[in-house]
N, C-alpha and C positions, 0 to 999 in steps of 0.2 A: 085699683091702679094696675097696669100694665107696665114691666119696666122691659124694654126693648136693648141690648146692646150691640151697636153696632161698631166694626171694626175695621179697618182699610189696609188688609194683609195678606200680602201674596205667598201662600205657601200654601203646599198640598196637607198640611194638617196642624191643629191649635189643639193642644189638651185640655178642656176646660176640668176644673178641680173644686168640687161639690165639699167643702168642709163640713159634715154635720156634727149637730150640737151632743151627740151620742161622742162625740171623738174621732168617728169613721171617717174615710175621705172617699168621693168616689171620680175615678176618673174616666174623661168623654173625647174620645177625639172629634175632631171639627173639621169640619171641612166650608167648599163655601155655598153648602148648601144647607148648613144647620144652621140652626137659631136656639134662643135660650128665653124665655119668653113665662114672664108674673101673670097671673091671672086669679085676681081676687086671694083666695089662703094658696092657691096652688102656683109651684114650679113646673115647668113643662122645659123639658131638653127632646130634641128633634135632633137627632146627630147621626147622617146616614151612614157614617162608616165607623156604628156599633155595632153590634151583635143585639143588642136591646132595642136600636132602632128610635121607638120613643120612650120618655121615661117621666112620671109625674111624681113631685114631692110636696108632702106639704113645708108651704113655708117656715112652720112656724121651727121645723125641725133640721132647717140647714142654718149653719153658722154662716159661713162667708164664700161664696163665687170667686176662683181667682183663673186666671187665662195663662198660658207655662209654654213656651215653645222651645224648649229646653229638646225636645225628643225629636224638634225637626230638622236640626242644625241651622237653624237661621241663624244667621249673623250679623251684626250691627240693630239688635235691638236694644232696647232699654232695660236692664237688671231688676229694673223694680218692676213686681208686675202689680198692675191696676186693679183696685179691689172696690164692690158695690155691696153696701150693705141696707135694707131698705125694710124700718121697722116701722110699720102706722106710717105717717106723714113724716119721719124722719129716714133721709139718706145720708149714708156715711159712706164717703171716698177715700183711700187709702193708697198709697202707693204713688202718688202725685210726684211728678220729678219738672217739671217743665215750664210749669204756669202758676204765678204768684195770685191769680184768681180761678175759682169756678165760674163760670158764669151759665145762667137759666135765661133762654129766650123762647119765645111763641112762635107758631110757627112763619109768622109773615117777618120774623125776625128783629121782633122789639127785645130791648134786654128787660126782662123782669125783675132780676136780681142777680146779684156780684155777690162772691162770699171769701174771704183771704182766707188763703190756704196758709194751715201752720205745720211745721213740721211733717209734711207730707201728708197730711190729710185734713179733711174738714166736715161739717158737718151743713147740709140743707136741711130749711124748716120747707116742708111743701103745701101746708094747712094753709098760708094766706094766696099761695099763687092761685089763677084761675084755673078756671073744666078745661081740659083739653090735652093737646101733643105738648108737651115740654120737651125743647131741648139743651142738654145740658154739655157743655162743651169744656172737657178738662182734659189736660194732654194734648197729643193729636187724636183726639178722639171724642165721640160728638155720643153721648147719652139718650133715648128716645125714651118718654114717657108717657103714657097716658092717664090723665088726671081723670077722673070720673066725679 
């Protein structure tokens, strides 16, 4: 699977924040021309305004991906920040303020499944949906996935 995040944010940098399962955290600034992109066991971060440029992890060794714009003075965003956790066929959303369902559609825009979000998070089973682009739409913001 491929998990794609995509985001609709005007500002000249986003920190993304690498929790690994060691304890460590590592942080990445964004711009909008990086990406953060699953691929099979490995993480790949593409952030051109590192110093590291590109960075590959294995997954099995980061805890949780969180987004922080804390460092760019934006204003009027949302406190909670949005969290993707994606273990086997299970994803785990976190940080949910806005929307009393997930929902997963295909890409010609059928709904595949609904999930009630509790307490600001929830859990997707993705083993029964079909091969393909999933998209998953929580917040203002739309999830891209590649089912294999």
């Amino acid at each position: 699977m491929v998990l794609l995040a995509s985001a609709s944010i005007h500002a000249d940098d986003l920190t993304a924040n690498l929790k690994m399962r060691d304890g460590t955290v590592r942080q990445f600034i964004m711009n909008s021309s990086s990406e953060i992109e699953l691929q099979k066991s490995l993480l790949k971060v593409h952030a051109p305004v590192n110093p590291e440029y590109d960075v590959l992890f294995l997954l099995e060794d980061v805890s949780t991906l969180t987004f922080d714009s804390s460092v760019t003075g934006i204003q009027n965003l949302s406190e909670a920040v949005l969290s993707y956790r994606l273990d086997g066929d299970m994803l785990t959303i976190s940080g949910i303020t806005d929307c009393p369902f997930v929902k997963v559609y295909d890409l010609s825009g059928v709904l595949l499944s609904s999930v009630r979000v509790h307490e600001g998070s929830c859990i997707l089973s993705l083993a029964s949906l079909p091969k393909g682009m999933l998209l998953i739409k929580v917040n203002s913001q739309t999830i891209k996935i590649l089912k294999r």
